[in-house]
Every structure is written in structure tokens, then in C-alpha cells.
C-alpha positions as CSV (number, residue, x, y, z in Angstrom):
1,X,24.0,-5.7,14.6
2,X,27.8,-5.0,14.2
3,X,28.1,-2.6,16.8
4,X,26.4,-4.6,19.1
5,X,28.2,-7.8,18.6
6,X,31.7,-5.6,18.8
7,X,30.4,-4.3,22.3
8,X,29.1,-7.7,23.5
9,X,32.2,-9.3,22.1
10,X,34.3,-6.7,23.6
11,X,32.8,-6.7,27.3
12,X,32.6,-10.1,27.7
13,X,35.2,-12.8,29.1
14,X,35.3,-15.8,27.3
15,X,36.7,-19.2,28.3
16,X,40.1,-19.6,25.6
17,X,42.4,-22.4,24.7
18,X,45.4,-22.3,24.2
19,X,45.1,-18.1,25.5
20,X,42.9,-18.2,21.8
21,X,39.0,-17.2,21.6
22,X,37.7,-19.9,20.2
23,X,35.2,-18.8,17.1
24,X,33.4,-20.6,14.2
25,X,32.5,-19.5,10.6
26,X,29.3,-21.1,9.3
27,X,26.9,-20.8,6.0
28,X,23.7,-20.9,6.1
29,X,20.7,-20.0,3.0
30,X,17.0,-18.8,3.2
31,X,14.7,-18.1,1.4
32,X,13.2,-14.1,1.0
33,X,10.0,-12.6,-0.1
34,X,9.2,-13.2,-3.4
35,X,9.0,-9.4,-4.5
36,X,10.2,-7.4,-7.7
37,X,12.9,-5.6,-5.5
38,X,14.0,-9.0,-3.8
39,X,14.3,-10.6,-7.3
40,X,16.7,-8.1,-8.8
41,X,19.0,-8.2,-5.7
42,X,19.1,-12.0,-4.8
43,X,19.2,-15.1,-7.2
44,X,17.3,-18.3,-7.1
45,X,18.5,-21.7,-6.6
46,X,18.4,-23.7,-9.9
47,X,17.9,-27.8,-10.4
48,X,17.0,-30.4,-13.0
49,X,12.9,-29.6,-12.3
50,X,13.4,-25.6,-13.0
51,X,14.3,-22.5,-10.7
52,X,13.8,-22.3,-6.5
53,X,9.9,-20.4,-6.2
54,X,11.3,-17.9,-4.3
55,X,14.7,-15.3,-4.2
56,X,17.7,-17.1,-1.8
57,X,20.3,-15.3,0.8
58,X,23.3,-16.7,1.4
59,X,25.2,-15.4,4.3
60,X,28.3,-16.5,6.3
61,X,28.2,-15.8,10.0
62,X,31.2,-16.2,13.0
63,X,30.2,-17.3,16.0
64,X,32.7,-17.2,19.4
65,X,31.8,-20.8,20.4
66,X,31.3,-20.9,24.3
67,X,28.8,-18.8,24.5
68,X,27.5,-18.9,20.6
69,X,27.4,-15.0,20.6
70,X,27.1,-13.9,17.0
71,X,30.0,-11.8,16.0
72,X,29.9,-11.2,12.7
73,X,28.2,-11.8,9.7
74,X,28.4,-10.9,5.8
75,X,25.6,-11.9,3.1
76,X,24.9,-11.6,-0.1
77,X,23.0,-13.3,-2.6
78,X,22.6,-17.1,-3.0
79,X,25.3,-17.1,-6.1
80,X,27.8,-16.0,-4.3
81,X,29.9,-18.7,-2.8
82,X,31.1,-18.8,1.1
83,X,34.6,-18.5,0.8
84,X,34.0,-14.9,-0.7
85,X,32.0,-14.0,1.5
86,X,34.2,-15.3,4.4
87,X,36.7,-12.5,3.1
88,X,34.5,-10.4,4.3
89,X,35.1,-11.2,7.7
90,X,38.3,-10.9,8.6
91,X,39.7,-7.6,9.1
92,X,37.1,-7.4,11.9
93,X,38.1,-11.0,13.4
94,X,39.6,-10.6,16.8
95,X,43.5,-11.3,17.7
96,X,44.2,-14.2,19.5
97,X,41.6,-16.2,18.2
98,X,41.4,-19.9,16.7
99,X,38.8,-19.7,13.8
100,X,36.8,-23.2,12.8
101,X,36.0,-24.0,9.9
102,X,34.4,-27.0,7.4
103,X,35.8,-28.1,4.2
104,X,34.4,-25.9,2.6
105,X,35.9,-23.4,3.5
106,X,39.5,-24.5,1.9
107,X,41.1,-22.0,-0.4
108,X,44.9,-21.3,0.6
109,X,44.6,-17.7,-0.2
110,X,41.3,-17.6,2.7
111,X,43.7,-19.1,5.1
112,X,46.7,-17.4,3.8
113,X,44.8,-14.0,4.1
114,X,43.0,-14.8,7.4
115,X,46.2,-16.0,9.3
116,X,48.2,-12.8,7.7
117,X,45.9,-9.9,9.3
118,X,46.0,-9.1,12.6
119,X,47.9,-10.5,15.6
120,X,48.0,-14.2,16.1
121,X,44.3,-14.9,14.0
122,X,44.6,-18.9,13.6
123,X,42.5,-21.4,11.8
124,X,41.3,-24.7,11.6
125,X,39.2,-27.5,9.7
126,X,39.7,-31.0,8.3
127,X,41.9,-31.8,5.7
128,X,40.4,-32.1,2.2
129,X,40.4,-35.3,0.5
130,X,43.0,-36.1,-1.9
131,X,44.9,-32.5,-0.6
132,X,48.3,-33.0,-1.9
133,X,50.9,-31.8,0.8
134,X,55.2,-32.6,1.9
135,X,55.7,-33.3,5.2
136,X,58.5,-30.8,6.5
137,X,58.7,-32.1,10.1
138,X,57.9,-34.6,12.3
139,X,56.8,-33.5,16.4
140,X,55.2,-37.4,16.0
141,X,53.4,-39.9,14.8
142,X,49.8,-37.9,14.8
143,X,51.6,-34.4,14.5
144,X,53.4,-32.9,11.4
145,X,54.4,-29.8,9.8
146,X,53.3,-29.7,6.4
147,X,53.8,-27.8,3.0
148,X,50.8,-27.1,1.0
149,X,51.6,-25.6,-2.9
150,X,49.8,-23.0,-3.9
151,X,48.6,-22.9,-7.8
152,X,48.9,-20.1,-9.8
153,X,45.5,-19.0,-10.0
154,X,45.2,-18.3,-6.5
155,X,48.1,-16.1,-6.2
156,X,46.5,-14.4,-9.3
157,X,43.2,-13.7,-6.8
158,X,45.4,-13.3,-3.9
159,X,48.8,-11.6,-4.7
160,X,50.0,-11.5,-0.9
161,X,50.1,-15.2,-1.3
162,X,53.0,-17.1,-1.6
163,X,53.9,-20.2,-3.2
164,X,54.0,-22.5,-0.9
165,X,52.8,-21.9,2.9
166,X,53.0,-24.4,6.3
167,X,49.9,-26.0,8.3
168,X,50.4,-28.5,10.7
169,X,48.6,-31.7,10.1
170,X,47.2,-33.5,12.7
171,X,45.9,-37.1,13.1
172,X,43.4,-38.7,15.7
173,X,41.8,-42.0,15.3
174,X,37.4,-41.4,16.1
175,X,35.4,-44.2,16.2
176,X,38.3,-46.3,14.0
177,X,38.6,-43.4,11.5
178,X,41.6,-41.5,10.9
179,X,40.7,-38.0,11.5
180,X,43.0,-35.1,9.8
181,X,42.9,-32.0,10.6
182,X,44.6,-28.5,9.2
183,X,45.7,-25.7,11.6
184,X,47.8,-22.6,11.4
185,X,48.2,-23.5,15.5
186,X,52.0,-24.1,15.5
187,X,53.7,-26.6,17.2
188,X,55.6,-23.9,19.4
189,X,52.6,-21.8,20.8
190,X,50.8,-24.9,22.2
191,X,53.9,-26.0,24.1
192,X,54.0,-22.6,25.5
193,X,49.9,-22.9,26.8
């Protein structure tokens, strides 16, 4: 599968924005048989009325998003979360790309970590309720530059990450709503798109 998404990937021309691919990272679960071997590699789902009836997947795929070509995916079993298995994505993420992703997704040291390895590798997803940030600039009313505070136990997980790092912050009213959104995407490389 890898080294025919790298090749398909690779050969392809894909419409950008911003001179960024534009990709997605996504979660999904399923369900496996319901063997002996299946059972001692992948966990069931628990609730109130007792355990899932069969062994769950959990696996965490990018997708480049104009043409929704697969090209990537990790997995593991259903008790491991997504943002650890989204680690397992990057180093083969492409440069110049502008990653999506949803709120659940939202660990500084992901972002940190994913914006850090290669060559221009950006993200972006909604802002978290309740985040707690400073704003540090100003390019307007809808668009800031932000500070976000890392806590100490995810520089313990992630070392590289610093104490604080900059997002921009950006507003836009849908359907009444304000809308925020985070994104490594600074202020300087869209004016120069």
C-alpha cells in the first residue's frame, strides 16, 4: 500500500493552495474477526452493558484531498488513541503541504512535531473550546497571531517542544457562528501566494 501511494502520490499533479498540497488526517475503527490470534493483538471496545462482541482496529489515514488518494495510513489496535498514531505519519508527510485536521487531533507536541519535520509541512483544525492563548499580533479583526503555552507534561513526551509556540487564529462568521480556526499557515507566506 505504501509504495503504491508514494508512487501515485509522487506522479501525480495535484491542484494546491497557497503552492501547499492540500491533505487530511482522519480516524476511523472496525471491527475484525473474532479469532484467538485477532484477540491477543487488538482490544475490544468496552461500555456500561459489557465488552464490544468482536476485536476493534483503530487506524489513522491521510488523504491528499482533491483527488482523495490515500497516502498514508498507520493502525493499531482500538486502545490506542489517534494522536499517537498520527505520529506515525509524519516523517513520510510531504513538503509543502497543508495538513487538516479535527479537534481531536489537538496536542501541541503533534503540531509542534508535524510543523518541525520537513520543509514547510503546515497544519490546521478548529480551535478547541476553552484553549487558553495571548494574542501577540494583530493582521485584523478575524486574523491574529497567537501564543499557545505548552504544559509540562507534553515537553516531558515531546522534548523538542518548547514552551510556548505561535498559531495564527483565525475567525469567520458561518451561518451566525463564529468559526475559529488554528494554523501554522503564517501570515507572510499567504501574502506571498
Amino acid at each position: 500500500f505504501l509504495a503504491m501511494a508514494k508512487q501515485s502520490y509522487q506522479s501525480d499533479k495535484f491542484e494546491t493552495w497557497a503552492g501547499l498540497n492540500l491533505l487530511a488526517v482522519d480516524g476511523v475503527v472496525w471491527r475484525v474477526p473474532d479469532t484467538d490470534e485477532n484477540n491477543k493483538e487488538f482490544a475490544k471496545t468496552g461500555s456500561q452493558h459489557g465488552k464490544a462482541s468482536y476485536p476493534q482496529v483503530r487506524m489513522v489515514c491521510q488523504m491528499e484531498l482533491t483527488s482523495h488518494l490515500l497516502t498514508n495510513s498507520v493502525f493499531d489496535s482500538v486502545d490506542v488513541n489517534e494522536m499517537n498514531l498520527a505520529l506515525g505519519l509524519i516523517d513520510k508527510t510531504p513538503d509543502n503541504s497543508l495538513t487538516l485536521f479535527d479537534r481531536g487531533f489537538y496536542s501541541l507536541g503533534l503540531l509542534h512535531r508535524w510543523q518541525s519535520t520537513g520543509n514547510a509541512r503546515h497544519w490546521l483544525m478548529p480551535l478547541k473550546k476553552n484553549t487558553q492563548y495571548e494574542v501577540i499580533k494583530s493582521f485584523g479583526r478575524q486574523d491574529k497571531l497567537i501564543q499557545l503555552t505548552t504544559t509540562p507534561q507534553s515537553r516531558k513526551k515531546f522534548p523538542t517542544l518548547p514552551k510556548t509556540m505561535q498559531a495564527r487564529l483565525i475567525t469567520k462568521k458561518v451561518k451566525g457562528k463564529d468559526l475559529q480556526i488554528l494554523t501554522s499557515v503564517s501570515y507572510t507566506h499567504l501574502r506571498a501566494h
